[in-house]
Backbone as JSON, one array per atom type, in Angstrom:
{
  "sequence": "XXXXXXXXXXXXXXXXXXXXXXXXXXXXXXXXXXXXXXXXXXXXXXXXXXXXXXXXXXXXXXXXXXXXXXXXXXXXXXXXXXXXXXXXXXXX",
  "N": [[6.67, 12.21, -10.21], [7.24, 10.79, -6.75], [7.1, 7.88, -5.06], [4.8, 7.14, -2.52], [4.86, 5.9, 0.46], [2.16, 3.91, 2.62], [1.33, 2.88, 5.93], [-0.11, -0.82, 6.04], [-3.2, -1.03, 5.35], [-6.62, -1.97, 7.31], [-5.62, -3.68, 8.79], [-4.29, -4.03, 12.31], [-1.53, -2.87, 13.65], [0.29, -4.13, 16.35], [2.71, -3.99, 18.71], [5.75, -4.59, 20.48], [8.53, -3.76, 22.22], [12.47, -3.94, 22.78], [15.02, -3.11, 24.01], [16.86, -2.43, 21.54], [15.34, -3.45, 19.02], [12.16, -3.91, 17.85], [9.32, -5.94, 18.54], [6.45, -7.37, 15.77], [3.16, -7.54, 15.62], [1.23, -8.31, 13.22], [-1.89, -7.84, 12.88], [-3.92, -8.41, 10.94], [-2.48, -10.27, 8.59], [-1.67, -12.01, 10.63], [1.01, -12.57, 10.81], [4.48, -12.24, 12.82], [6.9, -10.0, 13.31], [10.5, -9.47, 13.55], [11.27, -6.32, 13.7], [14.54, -4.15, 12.86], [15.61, -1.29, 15.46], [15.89, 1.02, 13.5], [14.29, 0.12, 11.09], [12.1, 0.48, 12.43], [10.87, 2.49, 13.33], [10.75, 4.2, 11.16], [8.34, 2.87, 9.94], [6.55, 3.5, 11.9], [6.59, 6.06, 11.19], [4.81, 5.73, 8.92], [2.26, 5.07, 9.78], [1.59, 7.78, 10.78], [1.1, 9.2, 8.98], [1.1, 9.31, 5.04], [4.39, 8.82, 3.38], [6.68, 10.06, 1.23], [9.93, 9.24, -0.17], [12.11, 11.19, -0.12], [10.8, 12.25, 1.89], [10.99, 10.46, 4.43], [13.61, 9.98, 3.87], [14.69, 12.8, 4.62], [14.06, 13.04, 7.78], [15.54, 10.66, 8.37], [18.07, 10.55, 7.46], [20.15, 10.95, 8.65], [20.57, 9.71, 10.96], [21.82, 7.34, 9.87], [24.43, 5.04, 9.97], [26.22, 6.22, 7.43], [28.39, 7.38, 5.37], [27.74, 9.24, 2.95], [24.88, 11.36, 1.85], [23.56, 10.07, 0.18], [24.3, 7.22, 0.37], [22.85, 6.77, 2.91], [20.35, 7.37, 2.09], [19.97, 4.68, 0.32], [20.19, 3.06, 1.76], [17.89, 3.37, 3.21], [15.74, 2.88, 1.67], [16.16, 0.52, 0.81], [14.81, -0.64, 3.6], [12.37, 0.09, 2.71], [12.0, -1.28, 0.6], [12.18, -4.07, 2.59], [10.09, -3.75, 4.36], [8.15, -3.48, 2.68], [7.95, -6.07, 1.68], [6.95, -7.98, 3.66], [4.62, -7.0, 3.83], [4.26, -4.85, 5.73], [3.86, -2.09, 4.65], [2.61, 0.04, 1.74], [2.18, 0.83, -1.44], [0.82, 3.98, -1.86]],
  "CA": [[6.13, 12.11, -8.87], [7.75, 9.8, -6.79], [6.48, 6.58, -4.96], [4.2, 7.47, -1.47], [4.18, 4.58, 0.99], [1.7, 4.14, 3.87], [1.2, 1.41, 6.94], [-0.89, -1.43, 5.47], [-4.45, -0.77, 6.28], [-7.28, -3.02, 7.09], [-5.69, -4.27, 10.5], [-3.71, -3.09, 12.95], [-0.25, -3.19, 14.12], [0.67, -4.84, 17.67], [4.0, -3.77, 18.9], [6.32, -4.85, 21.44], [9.63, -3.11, 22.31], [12.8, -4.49, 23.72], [16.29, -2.28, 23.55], [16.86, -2.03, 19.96], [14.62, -3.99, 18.36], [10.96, -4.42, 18.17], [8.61, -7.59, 17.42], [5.27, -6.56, 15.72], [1.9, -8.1, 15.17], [-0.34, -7.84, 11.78], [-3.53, -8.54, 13.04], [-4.78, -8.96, 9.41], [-1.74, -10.97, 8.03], [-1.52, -12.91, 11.89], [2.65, -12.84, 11.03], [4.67, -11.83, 13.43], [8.39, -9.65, 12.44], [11.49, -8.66, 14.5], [12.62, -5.19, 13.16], [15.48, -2.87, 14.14], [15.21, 0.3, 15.66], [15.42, 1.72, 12.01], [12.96, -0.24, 10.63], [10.56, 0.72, 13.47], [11.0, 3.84, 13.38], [10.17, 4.58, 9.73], [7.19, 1.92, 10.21], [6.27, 3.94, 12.77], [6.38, 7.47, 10.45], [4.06, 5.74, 8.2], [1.6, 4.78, 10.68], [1.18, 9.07, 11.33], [0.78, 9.82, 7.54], [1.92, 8.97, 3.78], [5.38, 9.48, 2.83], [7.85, 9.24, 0.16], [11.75, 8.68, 0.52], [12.3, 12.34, -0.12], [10.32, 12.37, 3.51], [12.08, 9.72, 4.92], [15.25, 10.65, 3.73], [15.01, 14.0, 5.35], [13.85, 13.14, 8.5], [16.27, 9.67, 9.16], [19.02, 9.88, 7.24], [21.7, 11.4, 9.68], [20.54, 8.79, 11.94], [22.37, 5.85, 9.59], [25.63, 5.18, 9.5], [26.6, 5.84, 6.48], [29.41, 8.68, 4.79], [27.03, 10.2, 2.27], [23.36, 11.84, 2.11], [23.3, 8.86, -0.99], [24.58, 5.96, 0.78], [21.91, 6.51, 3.78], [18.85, 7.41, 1.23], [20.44, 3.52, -0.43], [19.96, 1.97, 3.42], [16.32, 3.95, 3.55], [14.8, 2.54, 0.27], [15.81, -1.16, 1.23], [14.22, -0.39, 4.43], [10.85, 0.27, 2.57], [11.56, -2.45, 0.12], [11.81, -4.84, 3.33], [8.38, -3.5, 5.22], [6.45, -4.14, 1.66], [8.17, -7.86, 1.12], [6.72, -8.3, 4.92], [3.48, -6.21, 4.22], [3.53, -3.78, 6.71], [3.54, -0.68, 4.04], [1.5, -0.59, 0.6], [2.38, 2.25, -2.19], [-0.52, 4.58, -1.46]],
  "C": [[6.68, 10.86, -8.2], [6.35, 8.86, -5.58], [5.96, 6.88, -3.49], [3.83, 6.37, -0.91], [3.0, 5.01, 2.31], [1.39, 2.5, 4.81], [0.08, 0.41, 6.11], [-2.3, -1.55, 6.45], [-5.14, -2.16, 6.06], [-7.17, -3.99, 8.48], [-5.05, -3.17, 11.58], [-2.93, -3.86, 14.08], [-0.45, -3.54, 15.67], [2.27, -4.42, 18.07], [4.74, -3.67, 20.55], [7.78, -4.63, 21.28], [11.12, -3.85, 23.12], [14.32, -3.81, 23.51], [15.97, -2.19, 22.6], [16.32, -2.88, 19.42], [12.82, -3.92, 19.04], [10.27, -5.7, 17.22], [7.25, -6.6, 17.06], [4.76, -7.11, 15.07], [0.94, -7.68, 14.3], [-1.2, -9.01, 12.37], [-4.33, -8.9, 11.56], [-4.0, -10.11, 8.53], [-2.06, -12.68, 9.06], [0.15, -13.27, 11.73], [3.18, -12.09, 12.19], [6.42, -11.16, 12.58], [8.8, -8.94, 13.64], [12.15, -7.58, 13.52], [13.53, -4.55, 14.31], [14.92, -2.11, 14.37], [14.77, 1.13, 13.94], [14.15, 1.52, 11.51], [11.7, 0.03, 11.32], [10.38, 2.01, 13.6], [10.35, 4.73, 11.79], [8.95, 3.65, 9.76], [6.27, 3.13, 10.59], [5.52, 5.59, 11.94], [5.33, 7.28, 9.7], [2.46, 5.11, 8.91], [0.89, 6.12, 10.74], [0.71, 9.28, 10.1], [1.51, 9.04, 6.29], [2.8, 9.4, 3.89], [5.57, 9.41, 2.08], [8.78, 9.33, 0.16], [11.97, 9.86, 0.5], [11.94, 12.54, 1.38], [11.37, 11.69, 4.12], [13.41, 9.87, 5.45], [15.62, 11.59, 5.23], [14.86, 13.9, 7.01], [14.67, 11.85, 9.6], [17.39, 9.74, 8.88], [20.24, 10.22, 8.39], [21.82, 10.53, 10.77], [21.85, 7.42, 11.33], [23.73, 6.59, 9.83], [26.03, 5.42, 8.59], [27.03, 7.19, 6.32], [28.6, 9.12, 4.22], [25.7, 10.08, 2.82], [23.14, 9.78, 1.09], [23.55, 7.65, -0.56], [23.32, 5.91, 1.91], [20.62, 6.19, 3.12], [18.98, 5.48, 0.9], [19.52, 2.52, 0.41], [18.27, 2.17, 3.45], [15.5, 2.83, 2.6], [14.68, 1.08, 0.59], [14.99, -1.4, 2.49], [13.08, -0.63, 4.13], [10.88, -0.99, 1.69], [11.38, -3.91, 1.34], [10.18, -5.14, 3.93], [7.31, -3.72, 3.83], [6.7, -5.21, 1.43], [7.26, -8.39, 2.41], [5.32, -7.66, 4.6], [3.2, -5.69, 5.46], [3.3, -2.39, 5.82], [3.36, -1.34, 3.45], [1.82, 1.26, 0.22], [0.46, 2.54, -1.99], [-1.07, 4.88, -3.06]]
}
């Protein structure tokens, strides 16, 4: 079974948009973080429901740059390892 993240509960996100990037406020942490579009965007997915990269995957990868299905999934995963070093997701 693999690994199901979701937004970190308990507060609640703040988000401010600006071209490609957004800044965004943990009201429970009080940090503030500039992600990319990417990163806000998958943030964002886990905000609606649980996933797990199999989700993810399927629903961003054609967005990255990257030559293979395997090199994007690569880009995805550091993605989620970023948003839990930052606590905005939390394995469900």
């Amino acid at each position: 079974m693999s690994t199901r993240w979701h937004a970190t509960t308990g507060g609640s996100l703040h988000w401010r948009a600006w071209d490609d990037e957004m800044v965004i406020y943990n009201n429970t942490s009080g940090d503030t973080h500039l992600l990319g579009v990417d990163a806000a965007q998958i943030l964002l997915l886990f905000e609606q429901a649980p996933a797990d990269l199999g989700i993810v995957s399927e629903q961003f990868a054609t967005g990255f740059p990257a030559e293979t299905h395997e090199e994007s999934t690569l880009q995805i995963e550091q993605i989620l390892l970023q948003l839990h070093e930052l606590a905005l997701i939390e394995i469900c």
